[in-house]
C-alpha atoms as a printed R data frame, in Angstrom:
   type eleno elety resid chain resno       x       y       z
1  ATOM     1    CA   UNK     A     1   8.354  11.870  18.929
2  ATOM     2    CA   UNK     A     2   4.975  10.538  17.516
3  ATOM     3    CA   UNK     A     3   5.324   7.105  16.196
4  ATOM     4    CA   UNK     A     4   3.981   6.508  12.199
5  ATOM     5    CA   UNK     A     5   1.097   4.321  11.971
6  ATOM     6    CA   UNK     A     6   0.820   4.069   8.378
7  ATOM     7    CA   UNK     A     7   3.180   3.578   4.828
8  ATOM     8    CA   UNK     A     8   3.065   4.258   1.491
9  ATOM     9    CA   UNK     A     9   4.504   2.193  -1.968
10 ATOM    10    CA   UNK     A    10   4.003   4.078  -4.823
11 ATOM    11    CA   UNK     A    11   5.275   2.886  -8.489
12 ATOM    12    CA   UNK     A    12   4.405   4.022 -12.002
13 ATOM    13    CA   UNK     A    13   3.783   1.465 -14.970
14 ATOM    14    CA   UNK     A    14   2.770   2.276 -18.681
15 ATOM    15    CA   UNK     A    15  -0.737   1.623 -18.879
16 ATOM    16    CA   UNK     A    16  -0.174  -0.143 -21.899
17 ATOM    17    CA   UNK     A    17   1.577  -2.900 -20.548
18 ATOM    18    CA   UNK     A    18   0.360  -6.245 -20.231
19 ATOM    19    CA   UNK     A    19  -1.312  -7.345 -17.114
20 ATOM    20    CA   UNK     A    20   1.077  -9.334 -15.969
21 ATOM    21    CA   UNK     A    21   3.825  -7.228 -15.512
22 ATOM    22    CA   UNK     A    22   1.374  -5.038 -13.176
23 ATOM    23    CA   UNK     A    23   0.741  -8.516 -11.399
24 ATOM    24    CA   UNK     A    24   4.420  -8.998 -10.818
25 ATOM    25    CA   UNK     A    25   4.408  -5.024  -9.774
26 ATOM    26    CA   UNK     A    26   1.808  -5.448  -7.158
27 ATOM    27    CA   UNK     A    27   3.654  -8.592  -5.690
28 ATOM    28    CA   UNK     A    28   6.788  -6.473  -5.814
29 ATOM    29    CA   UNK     A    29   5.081  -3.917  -3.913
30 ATOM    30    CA   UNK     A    30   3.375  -6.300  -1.196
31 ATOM    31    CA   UNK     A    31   7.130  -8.083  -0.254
32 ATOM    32    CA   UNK     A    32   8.750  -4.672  -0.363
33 ATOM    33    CA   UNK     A    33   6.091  -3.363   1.781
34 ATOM    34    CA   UNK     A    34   6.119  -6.212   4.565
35 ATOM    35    CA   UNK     A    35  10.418  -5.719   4.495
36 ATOM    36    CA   UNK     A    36   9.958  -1.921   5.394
37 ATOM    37    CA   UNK     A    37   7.517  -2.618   8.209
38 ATOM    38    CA   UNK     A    38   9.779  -5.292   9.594
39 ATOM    39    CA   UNK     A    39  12.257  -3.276   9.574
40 ATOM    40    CA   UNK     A    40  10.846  -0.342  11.447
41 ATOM    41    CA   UNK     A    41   9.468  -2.732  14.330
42 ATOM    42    CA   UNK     A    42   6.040  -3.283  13.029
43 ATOM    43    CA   UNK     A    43   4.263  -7.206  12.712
44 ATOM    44    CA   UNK     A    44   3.049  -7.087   8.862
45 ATOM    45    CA   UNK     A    45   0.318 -10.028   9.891
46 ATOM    46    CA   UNK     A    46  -1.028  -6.423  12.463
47 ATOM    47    CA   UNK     A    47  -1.246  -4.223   9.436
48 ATOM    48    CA   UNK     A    48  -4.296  -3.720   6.606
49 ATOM    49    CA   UNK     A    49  -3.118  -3.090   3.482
50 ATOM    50    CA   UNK     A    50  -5.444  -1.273   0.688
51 ATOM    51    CA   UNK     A    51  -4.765  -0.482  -3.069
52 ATOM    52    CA   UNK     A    52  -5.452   2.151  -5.013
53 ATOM    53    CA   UNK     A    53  -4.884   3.071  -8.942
54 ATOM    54    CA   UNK     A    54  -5.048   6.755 -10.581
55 ATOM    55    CA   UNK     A    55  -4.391   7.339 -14.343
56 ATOM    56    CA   UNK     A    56  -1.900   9.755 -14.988
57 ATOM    57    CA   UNK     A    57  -1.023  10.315 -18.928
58 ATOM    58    CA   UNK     A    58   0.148   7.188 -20.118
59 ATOM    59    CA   UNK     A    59   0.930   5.778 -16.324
60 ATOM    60    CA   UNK     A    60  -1.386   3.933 -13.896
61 ATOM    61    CA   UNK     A    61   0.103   4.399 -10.840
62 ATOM    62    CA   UNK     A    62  -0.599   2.044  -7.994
63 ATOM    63    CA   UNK     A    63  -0.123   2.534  -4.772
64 ATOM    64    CA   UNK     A    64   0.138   0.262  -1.425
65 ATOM    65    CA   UNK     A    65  -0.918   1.582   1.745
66 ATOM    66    CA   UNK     A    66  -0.812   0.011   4.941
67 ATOM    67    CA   UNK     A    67  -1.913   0.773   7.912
68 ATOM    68    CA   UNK     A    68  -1.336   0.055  11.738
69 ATOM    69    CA   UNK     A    69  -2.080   0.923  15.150
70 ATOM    70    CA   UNK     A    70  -4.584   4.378  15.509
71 ATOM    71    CA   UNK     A    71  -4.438   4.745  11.532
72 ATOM    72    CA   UNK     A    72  -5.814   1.065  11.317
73 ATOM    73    CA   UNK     A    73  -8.663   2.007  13.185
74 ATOM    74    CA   UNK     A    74  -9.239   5.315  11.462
75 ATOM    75    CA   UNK     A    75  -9.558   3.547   7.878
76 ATOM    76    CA   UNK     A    76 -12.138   0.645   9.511
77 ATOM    77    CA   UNK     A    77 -14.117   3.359  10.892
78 ATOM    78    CA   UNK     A    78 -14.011   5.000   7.709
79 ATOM    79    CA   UNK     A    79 -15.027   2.138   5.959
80 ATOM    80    CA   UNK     A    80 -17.755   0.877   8.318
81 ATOM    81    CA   UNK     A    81 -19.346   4.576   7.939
82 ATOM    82    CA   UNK     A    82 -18.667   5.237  11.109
């Protein structure tokens, strides 16, 4: 069985809201994210980790990628224009 290389964190908040409760969000997100890829086996210091943000309605929803082993390489070729 292939072994995943990458993980998602996806979470919805009003765009509305003040700032600082999407600060606390994306902190939320980044400790959650490091427990799930301890848990599966993976070293969080190996991983990248990119953000995105998409409007949906009255959400932003943020997501919290990271990404390890051949997927890690994929997104820094990618990147580099490679």
């Amino acid at each position: 069985m292939a072994k995943h290389t990458q993980a998602h964190l996806t979470r919805r908040v009003e765009k509305n809201k003040p700032s600082a409760l999407k600060d606390m969000t994306r902190r939320q997100m980044e400790y959650y994210m490091g427990a799930k890829l301890l848990e599966i086996g993976v070293d969080p210091k190996l991983a990248i980790y990119r953000w995105s943000s998409e409007i949906q309605g009255n959400n932003e929803v943020i997501t919290y990628s990271a990404y390890w082993g051949n997927s890690k390489d994929t997104v820094l070729q990618q990147e580099q224009g490679l």
